[in-house]
C-alpha positions as CSV (number, residue, x, y, z in Angstrom):
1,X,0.0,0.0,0.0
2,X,0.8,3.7,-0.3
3,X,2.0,5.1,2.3
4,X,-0.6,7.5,3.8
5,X,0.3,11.6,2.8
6,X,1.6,13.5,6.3
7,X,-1.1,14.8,8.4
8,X,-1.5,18.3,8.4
9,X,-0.5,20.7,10.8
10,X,-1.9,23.9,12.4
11,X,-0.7,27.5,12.5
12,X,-2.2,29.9,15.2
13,X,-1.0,33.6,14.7
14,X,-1.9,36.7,17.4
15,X,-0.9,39.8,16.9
16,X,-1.8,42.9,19.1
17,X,-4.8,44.5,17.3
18,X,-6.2,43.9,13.7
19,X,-4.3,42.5,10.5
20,X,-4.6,40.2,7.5
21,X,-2.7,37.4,7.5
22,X,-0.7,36.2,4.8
23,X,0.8,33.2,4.0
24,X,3.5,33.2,1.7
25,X,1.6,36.1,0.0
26,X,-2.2,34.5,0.1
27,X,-4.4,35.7,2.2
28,X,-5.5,33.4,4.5
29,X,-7.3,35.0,7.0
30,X,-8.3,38.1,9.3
31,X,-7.7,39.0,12.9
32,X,-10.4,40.5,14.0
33,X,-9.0,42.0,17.3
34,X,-6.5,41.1,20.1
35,X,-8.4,38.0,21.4
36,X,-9.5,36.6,17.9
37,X,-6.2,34.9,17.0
38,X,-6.7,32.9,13.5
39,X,-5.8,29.5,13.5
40,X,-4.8,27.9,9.7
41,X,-4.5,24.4,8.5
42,X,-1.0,24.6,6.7
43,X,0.8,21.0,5.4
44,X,4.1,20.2,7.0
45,X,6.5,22.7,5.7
46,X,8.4,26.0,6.0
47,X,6.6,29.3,5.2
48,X,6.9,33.2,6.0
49,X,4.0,34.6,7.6
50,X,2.7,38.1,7.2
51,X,0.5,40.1,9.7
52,X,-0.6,43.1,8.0
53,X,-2.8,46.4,8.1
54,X,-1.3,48.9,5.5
55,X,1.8,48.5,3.2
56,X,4.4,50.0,6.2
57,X,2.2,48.7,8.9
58,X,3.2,45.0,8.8
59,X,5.7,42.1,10.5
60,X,6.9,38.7,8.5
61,X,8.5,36.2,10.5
62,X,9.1,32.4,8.8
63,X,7.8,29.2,10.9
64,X,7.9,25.7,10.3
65,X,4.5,24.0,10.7
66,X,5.0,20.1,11.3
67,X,2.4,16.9,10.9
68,X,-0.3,17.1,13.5
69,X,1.2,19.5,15.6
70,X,0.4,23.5,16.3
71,X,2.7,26.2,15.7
72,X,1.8,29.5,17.1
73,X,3.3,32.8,15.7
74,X,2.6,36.2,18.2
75,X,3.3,39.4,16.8
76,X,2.6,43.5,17.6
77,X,1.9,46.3,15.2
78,X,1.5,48.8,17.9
79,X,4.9,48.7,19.9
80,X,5.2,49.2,23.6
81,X,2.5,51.5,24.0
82,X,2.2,55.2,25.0
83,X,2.8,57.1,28.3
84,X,-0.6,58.3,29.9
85,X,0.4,60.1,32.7
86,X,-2.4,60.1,35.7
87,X,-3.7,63.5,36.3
88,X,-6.7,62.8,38.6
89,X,-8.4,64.6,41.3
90,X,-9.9,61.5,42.3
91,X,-7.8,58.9,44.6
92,X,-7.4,56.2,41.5
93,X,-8.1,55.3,38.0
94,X,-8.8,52.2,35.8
95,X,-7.5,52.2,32.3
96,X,-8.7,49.0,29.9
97,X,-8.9,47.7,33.9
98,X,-5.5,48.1,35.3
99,X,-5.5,50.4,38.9
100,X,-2.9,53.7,38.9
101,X,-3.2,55.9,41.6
102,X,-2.5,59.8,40.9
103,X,0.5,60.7,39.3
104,X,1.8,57.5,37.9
105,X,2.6,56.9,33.9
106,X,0.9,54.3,32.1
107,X,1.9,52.8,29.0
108,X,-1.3,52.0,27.3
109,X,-1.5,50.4,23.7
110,X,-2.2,53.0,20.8
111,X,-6.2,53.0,20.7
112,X,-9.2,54.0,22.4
113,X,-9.2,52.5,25.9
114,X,-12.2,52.7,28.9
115,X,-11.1,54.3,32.0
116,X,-12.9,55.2,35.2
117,X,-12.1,57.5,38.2
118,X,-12.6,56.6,41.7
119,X,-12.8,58.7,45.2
120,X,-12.8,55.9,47.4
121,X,-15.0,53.2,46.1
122,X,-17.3,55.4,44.0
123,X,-16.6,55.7,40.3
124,X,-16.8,59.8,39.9
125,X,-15.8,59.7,36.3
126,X,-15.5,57.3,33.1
127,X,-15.6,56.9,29.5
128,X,-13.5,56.1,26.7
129,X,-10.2,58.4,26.0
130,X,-8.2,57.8,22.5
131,X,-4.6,57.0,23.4
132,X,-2.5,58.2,20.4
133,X,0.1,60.4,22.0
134,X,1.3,60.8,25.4
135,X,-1.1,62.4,26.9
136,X,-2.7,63.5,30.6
137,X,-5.5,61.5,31.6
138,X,-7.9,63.7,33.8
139,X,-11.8,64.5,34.9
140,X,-13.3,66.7,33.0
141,X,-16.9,66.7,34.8
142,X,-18.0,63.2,34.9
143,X,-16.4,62.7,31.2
144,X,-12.7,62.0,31.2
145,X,-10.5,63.3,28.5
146,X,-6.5,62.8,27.8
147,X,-5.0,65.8,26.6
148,X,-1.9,65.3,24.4
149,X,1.1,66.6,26.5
């Protein structure tokens, strides 16, 4: 008999925030957000993997995909982050859910991101601020607002 053809593999890629992904130049799928990774029946083998969102918005990295086993690929198209720095009245603050009292610097990811202010255990302020320069995250009424610094 034959021998049977190898069994395929699987190739899970994550990448920070939204990105077509590209397999040796097809496109094979989309990642929706953070959380969505996209997972991709590939045969055993050697390919270079593209995460992209505009032509100078993209990484490649190669990965070997072997029979019946996953291969996962984690990427970022928006860096480290940028420095909110805390500028609250109130006693604390949540940003995307992580606690910084008055004063610190947060590195949040480039994006729109929920925070909430809090005197003692009462949320005084909250909303969603757009994180795309360092900026000062404050109260503005019960709104909150991050002016670019």
């Amino acid at each position: 008999a034959p021998p049977a053809p190898p069994e395929d593999g699987s190739l899970v890629v994550e990448n920070d925030t939204w990105c077509s992904v590209y397999i040796d130049g097809s496109l094979r799928g989309e990642i929706k957000a953070k959380a969505k990774p996209v997972r991709i029946t590939l045969a055993p083998g050697s390919y270079q993997v593209t995460c992209e969102q505009t032509a100078n918005k993209r990484w490649t990295k190669p990965v070997t995909v072997k029979a019946g086993k996953q291969a996962t690929l984690k990427g970022e198209l928006l860096g480290a982050g940028i420095a909110v720095t805390i500028a609250i009245a109130g006693d604390r603050a949540t940003i995307g859910g992580t606690s910084y009292v008055r004063g610190a610097t947060a590195t949040i990811p480039a994006g729109r991101v929920q925070m909430k202010v809090y005197k003692g255990a009462q949320v005084v302020a909250e909303g969603w601020i757009s994180v795309v320069r360092p900026c000062k995250a404050h109260e503005d009424g019960p709104r909150v607002v991050c002016d670019p610094i």
